[in-house]
PQR file of N, CA, C, O and H, with PARSE charges and radii, in Angstrom:
ATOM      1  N   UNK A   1      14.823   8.975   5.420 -0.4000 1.5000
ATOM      2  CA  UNK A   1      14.744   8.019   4.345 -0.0000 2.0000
ATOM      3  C   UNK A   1      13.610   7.017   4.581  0.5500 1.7000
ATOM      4  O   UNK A   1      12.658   6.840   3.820 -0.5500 1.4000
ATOM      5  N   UNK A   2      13.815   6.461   5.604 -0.4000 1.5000
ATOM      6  CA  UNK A   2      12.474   5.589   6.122 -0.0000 2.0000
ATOM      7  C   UNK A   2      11.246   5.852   5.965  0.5500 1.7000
ATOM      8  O   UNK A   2      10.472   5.040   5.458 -0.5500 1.4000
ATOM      9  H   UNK A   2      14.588   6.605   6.222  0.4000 1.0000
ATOM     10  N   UNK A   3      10.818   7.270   6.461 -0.4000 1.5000
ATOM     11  CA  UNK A   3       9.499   7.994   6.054 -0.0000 2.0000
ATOM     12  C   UNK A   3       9.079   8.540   4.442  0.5500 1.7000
ATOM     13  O   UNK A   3       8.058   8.674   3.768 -0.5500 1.4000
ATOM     14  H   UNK A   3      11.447   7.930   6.872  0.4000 1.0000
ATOM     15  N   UNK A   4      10.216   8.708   4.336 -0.4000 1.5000
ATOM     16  CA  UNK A   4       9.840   8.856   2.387 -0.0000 2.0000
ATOM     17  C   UNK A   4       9.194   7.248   2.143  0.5500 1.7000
ATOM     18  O   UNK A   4       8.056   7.054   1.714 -0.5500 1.4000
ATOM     19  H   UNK A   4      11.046   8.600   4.883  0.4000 1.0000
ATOM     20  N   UNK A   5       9.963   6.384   2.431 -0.4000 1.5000
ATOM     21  CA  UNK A   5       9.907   4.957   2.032 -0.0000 2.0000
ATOM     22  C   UNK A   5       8.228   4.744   2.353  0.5500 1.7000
ATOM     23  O   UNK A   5       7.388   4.766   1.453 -0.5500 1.4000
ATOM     24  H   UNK A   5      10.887   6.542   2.779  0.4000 1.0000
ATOM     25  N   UNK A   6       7.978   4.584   3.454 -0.4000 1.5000
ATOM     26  CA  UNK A   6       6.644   4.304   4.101 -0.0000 2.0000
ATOM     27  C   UNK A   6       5.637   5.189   3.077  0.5500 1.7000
ATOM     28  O   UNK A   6       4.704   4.720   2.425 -0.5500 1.4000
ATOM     29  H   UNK A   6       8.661   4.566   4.185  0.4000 1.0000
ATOM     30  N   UNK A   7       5.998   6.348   3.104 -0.4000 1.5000
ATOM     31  CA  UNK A   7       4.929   7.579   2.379 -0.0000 2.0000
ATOM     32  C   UNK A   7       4.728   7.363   0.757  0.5500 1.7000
ATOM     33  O   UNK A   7       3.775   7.638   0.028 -0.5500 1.4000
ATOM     34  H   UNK A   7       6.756   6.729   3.634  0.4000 1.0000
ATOM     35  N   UNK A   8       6.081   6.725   0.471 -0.4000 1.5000
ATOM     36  CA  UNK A   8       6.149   5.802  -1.590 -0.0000 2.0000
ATOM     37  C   UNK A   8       4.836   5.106  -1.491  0.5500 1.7000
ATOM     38  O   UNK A   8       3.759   5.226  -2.074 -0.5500 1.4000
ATOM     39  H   UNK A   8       6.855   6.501   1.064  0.4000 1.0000
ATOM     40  N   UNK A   9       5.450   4.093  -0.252 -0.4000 1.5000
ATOM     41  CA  UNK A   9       4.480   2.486  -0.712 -0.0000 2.0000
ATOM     42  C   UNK A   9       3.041   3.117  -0.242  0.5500 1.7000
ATOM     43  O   UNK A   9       2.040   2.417  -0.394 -0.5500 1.4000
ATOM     44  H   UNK A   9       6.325   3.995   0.221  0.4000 1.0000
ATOM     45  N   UNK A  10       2.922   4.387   0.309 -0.4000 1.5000
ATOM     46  CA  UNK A  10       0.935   4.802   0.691 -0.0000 2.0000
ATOM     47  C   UNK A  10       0.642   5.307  -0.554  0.5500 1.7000
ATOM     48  O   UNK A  10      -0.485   5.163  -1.028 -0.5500 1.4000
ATOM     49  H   UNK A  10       3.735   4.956   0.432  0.4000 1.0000
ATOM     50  N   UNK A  11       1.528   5.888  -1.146 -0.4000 1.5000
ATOM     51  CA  UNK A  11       0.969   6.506  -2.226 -0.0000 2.0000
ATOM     52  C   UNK A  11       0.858   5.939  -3.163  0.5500 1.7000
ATOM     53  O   UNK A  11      -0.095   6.173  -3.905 -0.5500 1.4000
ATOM     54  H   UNK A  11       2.444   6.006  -0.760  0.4000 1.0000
ATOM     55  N   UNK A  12       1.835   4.950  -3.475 -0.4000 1.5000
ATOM     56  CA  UNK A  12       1.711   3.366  -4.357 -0.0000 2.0000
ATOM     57  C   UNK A  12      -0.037   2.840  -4.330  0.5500 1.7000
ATOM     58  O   UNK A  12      -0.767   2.748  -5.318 -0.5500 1.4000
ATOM     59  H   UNK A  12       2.609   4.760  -2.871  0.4000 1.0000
ATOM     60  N   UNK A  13      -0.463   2.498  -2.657 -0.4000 1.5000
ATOM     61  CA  UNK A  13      -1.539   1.577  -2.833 -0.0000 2.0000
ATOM     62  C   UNK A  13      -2.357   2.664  -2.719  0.5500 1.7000
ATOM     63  O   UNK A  13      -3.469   2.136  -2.684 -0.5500 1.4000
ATOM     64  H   UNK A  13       0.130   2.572  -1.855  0.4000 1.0000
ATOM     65  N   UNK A  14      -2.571   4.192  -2.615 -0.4000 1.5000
ATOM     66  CA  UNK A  14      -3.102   4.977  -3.021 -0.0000 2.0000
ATOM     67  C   UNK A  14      -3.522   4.965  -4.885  0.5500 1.7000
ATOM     68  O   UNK A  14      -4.541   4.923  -5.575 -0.5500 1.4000
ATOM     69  H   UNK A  14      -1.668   4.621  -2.644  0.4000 1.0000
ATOM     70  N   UNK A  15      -2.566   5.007  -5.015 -0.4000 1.5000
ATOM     71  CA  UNK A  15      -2.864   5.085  -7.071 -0.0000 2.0000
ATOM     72  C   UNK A  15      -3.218   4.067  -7.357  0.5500 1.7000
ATOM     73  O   UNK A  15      -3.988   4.185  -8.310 -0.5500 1.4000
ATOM     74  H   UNK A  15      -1.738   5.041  -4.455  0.4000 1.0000
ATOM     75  N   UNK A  16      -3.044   2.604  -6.938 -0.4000 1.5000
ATOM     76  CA  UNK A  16      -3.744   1.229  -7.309 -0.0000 2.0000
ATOM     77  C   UNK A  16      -4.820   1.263  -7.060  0.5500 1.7000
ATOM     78  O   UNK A  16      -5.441   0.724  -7.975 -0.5500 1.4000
ATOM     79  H   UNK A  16      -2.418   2.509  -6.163  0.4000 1.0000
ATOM     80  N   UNK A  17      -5.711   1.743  -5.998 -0.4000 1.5000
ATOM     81  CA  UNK A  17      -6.773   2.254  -5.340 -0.0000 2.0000
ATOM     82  C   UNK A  17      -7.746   2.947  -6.443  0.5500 1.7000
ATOM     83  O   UNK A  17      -8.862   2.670  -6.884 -0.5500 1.4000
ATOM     84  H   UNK A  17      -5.206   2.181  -5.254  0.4000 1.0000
ATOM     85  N   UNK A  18      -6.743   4.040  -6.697 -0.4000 1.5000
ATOM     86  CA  UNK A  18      -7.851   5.494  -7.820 -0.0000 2.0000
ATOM     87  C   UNK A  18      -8.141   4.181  -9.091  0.5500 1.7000
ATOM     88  O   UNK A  18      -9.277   3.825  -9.402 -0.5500 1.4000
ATOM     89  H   UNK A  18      -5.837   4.266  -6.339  0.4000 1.0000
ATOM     90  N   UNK A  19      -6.759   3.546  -9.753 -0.4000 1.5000
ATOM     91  CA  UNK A  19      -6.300   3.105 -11.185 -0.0000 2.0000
ATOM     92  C   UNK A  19      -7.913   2.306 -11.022  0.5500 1.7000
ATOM     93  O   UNK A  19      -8.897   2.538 -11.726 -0.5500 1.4000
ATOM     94  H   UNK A  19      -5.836   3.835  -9.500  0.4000 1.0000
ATOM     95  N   UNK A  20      -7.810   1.271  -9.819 -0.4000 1.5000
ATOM     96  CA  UNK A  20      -9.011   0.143  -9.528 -0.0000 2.0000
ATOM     97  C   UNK A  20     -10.320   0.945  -9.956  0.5500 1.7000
ATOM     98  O   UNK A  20     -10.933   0.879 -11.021 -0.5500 1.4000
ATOM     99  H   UNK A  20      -7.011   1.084  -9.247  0.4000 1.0000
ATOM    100  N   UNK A  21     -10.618   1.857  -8.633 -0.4000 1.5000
ATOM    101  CA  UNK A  21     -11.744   2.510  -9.389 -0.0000 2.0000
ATOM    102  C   UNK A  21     -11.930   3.171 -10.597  0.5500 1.7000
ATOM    103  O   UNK A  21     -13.035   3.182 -11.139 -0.5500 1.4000
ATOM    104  H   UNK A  21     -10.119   1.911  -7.767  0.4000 1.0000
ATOM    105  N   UNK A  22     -11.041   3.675 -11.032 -0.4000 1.5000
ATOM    106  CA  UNK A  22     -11.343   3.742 -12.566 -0.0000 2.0000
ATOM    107  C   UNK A  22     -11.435   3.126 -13.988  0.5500 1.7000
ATOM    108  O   UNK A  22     -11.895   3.646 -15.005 -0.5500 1.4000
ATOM    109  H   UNK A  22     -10.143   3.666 -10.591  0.4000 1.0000
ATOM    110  N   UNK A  23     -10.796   1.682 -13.789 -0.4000 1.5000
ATOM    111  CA  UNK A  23     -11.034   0.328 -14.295 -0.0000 2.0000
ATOM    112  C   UNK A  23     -12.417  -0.098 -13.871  0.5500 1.7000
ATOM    113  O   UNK A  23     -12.989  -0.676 -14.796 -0.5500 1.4000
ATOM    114  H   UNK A  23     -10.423   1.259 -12.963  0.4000 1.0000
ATOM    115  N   UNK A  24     -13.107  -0.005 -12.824 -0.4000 1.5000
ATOM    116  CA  UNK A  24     -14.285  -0.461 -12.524 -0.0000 2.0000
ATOM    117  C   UNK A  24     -15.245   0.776 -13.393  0.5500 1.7000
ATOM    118  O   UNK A  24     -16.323   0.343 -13.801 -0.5500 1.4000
ATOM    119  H   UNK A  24     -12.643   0.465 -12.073  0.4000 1.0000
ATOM    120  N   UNK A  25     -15.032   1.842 -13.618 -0.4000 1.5000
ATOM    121  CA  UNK A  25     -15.927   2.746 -13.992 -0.0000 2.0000
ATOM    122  C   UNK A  25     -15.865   2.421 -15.082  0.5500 1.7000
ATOM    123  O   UNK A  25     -16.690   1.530 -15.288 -0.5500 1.4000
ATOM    124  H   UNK A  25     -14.156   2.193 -13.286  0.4000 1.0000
ATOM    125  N   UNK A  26     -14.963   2.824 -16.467 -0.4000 1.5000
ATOM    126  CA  UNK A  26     -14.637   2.233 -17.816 -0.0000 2.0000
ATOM    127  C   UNK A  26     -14.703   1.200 -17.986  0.5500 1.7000
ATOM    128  O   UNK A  26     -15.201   1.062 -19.103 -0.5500 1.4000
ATOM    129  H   UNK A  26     -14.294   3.548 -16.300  0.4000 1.0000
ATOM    130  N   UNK A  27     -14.458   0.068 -17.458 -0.4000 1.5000
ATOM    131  CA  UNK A  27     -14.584  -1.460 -18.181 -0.0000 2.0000
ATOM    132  C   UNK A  27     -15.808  -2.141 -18.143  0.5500 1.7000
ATOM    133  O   UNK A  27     -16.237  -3.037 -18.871 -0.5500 1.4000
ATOM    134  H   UNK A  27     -14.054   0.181 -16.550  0.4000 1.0000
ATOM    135  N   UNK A  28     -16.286  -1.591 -17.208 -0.4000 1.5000
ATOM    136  CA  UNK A  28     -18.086  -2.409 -17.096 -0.0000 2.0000
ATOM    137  C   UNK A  28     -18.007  -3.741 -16.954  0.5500 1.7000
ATOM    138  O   UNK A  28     -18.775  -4.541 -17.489 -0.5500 1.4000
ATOM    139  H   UNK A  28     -15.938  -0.863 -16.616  0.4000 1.0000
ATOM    140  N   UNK A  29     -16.859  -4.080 -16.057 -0.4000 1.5000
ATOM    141  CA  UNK A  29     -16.633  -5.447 -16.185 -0.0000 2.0000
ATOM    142  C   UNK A  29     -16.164  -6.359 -16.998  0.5500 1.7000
ATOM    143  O   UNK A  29     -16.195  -7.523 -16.599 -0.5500 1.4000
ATOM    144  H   UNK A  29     -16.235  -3.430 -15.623  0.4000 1.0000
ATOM    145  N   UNK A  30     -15.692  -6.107 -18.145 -0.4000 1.5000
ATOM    146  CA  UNK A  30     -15.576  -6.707 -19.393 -0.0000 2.0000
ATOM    147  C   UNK A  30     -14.087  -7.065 -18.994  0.5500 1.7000
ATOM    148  O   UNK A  30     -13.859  -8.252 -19.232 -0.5500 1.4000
ATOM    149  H   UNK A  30     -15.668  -5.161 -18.469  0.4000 1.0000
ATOM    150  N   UNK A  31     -13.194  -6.506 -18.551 -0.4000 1.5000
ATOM    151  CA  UNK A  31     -11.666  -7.083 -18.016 -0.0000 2.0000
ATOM    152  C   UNK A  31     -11.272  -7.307 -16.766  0.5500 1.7000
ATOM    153  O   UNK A  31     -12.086  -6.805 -15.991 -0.5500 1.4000
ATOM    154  H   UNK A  31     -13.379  -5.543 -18.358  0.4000 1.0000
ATOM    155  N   UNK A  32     -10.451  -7.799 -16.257 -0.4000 1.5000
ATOM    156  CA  UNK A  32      -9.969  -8.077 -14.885 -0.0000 2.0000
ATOM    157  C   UNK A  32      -8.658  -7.006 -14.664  0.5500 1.7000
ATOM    158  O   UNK A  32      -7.588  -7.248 -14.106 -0.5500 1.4000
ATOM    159  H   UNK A  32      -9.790  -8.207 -16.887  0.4000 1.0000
ATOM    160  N   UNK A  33      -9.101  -5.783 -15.276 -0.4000 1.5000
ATOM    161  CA  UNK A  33      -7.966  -4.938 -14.739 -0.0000 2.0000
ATOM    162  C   UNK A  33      -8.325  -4.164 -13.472  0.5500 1.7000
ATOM    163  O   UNK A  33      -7.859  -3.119 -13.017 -0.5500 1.4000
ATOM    164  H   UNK A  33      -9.970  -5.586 -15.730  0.4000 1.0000
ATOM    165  N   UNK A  34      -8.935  -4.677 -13.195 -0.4000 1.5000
ATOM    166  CA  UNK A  34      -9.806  -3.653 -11.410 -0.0000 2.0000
ATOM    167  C   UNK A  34      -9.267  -4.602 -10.347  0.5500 1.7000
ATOM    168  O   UNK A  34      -8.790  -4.307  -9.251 -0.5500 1.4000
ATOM    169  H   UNK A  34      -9.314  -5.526 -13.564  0.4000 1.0000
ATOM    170  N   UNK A  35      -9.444  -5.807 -10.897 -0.4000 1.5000
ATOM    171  CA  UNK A  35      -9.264  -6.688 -10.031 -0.0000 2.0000
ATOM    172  C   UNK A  35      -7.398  -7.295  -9.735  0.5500 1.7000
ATOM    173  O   UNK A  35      -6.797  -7.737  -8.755 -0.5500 1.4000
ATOM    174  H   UNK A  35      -9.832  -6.047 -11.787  0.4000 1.0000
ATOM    175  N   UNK A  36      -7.013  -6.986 -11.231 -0.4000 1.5000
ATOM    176  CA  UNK A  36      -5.415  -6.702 -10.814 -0.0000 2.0000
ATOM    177  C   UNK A  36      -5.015  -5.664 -10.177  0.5500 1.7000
ATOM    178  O   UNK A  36      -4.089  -6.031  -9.454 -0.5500 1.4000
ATOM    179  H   UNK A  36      -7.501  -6.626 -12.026  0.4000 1.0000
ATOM    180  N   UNK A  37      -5.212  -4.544 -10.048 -0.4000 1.5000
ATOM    181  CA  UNK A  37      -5.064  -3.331  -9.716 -0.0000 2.0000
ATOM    182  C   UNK A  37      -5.180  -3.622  -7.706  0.5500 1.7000
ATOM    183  O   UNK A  37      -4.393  -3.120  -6.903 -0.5500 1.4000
ATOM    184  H   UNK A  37      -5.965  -4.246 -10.635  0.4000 1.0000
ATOM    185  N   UNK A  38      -6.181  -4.397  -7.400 -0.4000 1.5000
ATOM    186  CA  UNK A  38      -6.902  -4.311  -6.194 -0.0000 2.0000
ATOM    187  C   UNK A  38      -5.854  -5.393  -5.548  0.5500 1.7000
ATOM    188  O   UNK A  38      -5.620  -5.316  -4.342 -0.5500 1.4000
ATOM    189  H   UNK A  38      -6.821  -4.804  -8.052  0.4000 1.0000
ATOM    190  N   UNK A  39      -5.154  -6.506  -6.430 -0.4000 1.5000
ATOM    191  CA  UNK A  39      -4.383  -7.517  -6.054 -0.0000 2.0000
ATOM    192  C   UNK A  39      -3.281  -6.751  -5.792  0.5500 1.7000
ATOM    193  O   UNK A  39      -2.830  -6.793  -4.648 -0.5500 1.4000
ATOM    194  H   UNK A  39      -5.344  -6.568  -7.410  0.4000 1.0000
ATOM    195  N   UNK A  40      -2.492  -5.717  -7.018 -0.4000 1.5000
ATOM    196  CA  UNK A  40      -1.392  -5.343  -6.251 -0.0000 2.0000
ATOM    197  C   UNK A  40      -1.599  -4.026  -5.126  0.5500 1.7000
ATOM    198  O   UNK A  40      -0.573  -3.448  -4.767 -0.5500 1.4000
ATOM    199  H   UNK A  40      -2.858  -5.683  -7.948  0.4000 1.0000
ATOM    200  N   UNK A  41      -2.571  -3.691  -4.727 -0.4000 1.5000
ATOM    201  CA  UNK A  41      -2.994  -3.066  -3.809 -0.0000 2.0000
ATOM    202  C   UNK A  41      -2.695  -3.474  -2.603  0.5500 1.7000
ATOM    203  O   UNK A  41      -2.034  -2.845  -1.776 -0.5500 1.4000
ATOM    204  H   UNK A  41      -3.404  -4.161  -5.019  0.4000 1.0000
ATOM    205  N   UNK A  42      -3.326  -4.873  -2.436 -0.4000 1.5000
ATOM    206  CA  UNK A  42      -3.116  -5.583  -1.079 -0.0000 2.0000
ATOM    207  C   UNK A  42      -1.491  -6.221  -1.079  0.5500 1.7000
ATOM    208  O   UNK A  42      -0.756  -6.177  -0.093 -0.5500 1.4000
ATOM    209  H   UNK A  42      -3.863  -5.384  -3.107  0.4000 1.0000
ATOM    210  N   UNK A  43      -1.188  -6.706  -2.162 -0.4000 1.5000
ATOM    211  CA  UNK A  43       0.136  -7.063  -2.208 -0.0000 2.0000
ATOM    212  C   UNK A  43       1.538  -5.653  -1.444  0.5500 1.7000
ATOM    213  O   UNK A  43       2.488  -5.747  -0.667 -0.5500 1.4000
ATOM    214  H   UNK A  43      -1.785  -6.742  -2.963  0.4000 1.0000
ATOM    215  N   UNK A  44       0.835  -4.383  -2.315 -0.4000 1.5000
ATOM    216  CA  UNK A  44       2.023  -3.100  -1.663 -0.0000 2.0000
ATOM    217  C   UNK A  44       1.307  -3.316  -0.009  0.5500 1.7000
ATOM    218  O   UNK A  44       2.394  -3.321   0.568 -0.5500 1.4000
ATOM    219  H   UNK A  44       0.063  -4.306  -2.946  0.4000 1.0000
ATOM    220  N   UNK A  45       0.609  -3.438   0.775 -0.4000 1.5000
ATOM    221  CA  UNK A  45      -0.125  -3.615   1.764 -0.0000 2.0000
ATOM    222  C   UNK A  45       0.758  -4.265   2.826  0.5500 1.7000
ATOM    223  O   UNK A  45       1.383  -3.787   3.773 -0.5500 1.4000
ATOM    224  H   UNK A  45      -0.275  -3.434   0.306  0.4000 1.0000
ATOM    225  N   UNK A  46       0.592  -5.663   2.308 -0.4000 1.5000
ATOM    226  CA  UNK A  46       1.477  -6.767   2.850 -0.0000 2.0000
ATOM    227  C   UNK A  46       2.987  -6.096   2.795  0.5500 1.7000
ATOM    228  O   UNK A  46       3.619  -6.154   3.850 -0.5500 1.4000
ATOM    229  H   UNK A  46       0.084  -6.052   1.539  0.4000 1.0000
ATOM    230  N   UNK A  47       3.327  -5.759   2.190 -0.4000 1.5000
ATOM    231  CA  UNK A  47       4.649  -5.316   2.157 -0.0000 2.0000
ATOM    232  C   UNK A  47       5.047  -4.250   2.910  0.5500 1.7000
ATOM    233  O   UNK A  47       5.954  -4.074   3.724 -0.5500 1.4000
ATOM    234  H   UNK A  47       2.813  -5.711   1.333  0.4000 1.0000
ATOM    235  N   UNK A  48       4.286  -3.668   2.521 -0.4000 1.5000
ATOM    236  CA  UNK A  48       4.317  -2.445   3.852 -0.0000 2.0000
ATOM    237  C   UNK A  48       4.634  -3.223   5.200  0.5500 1.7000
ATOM    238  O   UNK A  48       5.624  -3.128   5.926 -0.5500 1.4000
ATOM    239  H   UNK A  48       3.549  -3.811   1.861  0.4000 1.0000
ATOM    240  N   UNK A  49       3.675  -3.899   5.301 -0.4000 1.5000
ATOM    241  CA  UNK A  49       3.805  -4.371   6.784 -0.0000 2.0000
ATOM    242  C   UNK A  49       4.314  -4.846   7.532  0.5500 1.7000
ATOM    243  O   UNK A  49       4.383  -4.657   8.746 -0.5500 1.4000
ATOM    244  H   UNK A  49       2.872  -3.976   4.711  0.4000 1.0000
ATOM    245  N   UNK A  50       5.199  -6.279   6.174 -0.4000 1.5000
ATOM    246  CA  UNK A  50       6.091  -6.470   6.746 -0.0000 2.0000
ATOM    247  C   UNK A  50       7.327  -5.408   6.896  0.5500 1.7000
ATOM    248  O   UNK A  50       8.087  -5.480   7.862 -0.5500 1.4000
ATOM    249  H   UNK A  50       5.143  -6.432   5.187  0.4000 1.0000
ATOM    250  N   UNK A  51       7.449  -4.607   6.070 -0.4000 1.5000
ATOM    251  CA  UNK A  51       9.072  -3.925   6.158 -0.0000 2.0000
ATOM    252  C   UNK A  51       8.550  -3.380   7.209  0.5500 1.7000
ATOM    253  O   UNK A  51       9.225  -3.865   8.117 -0.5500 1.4000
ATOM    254  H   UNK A  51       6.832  -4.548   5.286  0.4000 1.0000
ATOM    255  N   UNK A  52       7.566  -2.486   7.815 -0.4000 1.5000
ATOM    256  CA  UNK A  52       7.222  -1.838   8.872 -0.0000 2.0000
ATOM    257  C   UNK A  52       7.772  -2.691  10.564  0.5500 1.7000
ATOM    258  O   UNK A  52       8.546  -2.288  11.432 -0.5500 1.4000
ATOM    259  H   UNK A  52       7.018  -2.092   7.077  0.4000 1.0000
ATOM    260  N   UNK A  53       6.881  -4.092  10.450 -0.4000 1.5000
ATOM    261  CA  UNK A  53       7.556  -4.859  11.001 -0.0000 2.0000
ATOM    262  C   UNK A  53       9.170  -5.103  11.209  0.5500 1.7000
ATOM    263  O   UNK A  53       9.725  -4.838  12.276 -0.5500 1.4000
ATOM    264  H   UNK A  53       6.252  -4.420   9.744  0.4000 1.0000
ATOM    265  N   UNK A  54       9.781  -5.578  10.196 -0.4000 1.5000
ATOM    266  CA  UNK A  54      11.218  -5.807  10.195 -0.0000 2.0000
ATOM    267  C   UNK A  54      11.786  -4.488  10.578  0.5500 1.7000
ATOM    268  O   UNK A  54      12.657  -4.344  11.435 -0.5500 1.4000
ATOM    269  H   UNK A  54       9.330  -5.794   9.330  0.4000 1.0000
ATOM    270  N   UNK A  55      11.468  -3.935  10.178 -0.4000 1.5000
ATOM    271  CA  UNK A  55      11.748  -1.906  11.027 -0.0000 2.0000
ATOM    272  C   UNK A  55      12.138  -2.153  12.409  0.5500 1.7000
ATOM    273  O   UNK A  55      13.238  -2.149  12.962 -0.5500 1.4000
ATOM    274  H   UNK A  55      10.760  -4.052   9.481  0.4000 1.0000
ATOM    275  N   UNK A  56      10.479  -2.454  12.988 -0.4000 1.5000
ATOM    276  CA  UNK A  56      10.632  -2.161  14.571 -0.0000 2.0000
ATOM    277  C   UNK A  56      10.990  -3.454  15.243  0.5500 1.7000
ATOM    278  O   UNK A  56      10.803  -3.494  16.459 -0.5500 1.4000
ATOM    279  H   UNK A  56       9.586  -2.456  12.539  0.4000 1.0000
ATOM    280  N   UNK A  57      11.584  -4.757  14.513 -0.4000 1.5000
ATOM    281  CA  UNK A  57      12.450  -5.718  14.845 -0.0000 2.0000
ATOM    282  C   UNK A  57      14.192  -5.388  14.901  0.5500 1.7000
ATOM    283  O   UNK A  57      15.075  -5.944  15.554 -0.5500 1.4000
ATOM    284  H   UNK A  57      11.736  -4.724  13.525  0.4000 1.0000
ATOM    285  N   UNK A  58      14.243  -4.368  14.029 -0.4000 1.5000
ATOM    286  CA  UNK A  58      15.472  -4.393  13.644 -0.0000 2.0000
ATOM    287  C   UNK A  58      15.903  -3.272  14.221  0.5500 1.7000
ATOM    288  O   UNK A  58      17.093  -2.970  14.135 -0.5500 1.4000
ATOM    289  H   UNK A  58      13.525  -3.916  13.499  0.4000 1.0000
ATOM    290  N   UNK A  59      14.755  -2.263  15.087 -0.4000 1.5000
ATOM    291  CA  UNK A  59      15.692  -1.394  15.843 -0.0000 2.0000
ATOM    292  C   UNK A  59      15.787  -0.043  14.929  0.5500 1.7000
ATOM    293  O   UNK A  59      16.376   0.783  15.626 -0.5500 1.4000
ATOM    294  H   UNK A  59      13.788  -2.509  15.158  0.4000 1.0000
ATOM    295  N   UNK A  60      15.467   0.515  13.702 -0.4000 1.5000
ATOM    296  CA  UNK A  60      15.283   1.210  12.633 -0.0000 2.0000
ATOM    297  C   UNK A  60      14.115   2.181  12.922  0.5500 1.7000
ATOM    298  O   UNK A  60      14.207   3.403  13.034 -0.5500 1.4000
ATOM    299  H   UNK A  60      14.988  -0.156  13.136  0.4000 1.0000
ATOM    300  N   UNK A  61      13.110   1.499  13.013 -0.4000 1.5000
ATOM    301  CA  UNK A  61      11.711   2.192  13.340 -0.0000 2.0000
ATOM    302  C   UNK A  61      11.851   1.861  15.005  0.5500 1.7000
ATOM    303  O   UNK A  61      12.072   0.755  15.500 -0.5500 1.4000
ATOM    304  H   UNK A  61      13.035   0.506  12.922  0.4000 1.0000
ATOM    305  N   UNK A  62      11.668   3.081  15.680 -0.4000 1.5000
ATOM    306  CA  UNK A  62      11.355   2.977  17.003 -0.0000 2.0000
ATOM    307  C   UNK A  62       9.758   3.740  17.158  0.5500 1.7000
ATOM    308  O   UNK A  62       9.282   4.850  16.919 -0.5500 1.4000
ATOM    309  H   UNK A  62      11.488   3.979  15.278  0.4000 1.0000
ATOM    310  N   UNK A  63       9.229   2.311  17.753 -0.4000 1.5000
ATOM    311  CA  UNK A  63       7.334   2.992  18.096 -0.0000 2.0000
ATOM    312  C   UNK A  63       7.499   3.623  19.162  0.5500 1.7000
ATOM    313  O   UNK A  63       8.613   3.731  19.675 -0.5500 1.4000
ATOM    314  H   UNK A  63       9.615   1.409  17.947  0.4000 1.0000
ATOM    315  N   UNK A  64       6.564   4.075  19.604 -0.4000 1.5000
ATOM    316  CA  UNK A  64       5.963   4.914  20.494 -0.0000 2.0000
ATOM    317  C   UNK A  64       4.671   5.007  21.124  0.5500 1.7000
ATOM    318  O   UNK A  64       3.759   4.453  20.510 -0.5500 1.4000
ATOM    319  H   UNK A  64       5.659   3.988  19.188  0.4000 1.0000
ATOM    320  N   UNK A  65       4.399   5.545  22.142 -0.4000 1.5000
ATOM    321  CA  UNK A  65       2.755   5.424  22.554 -0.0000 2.0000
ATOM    322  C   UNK A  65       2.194   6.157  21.762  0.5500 1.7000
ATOM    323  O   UNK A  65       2.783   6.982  21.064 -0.5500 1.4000
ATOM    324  H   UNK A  65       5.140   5.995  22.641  0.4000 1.0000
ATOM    325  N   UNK A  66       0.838   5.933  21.763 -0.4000 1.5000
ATOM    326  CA  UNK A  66      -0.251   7.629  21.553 -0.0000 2.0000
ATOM    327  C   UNK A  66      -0.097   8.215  21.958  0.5500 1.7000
ATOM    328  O   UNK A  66       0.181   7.728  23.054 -0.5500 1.4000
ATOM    329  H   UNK A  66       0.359   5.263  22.331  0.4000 1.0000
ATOM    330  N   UNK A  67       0.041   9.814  22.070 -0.4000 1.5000
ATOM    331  CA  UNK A  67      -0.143  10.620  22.949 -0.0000 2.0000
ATOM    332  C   UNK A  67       1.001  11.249  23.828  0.5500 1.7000
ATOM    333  O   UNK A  67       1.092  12.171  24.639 -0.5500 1.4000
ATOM    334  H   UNK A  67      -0.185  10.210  21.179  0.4000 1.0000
ATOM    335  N   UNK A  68       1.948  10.163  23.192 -0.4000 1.5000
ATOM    336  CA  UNK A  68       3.249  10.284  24.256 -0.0000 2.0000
ATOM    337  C   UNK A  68       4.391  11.285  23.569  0.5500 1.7000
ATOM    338  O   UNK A  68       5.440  11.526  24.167 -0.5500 1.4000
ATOM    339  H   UNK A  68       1.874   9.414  22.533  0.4000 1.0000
TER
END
């Protein structure tokens, strides 16, 4: 369940990502929809990170080395 979760929110700031660049291609600048797009980008980002965080606080996500 956890890894679906993690793999949603990549693919989330994945499609905000494409949506951005393709608001930048079509709008020619004329709207701020590239630039919303890029906000909730970093916003799924932050979020990620923290739940990632609260994960391996909470004993849920257990890290690991490289290589190991």
């Amino acid at each position: 369940m956890k890894t679906l979760l993690v793999a949603g929110f990549l693919a989330l700031i994945v499609y905000q990502l494409a949506a951005a660049l393709f608001y930048m291609l079509t709008d020619r600048g004329e709207s701020k929809r590239a630039v919303n797009a890029l906000t909730r980008r970093i916003g799924l980002s932050i979020a990620l990170i923290g739940l990632v965080a609260l994960g391996i606080a909470t004993g849920v996500i257990e890290p690991h080395a490289v290589g190991a």
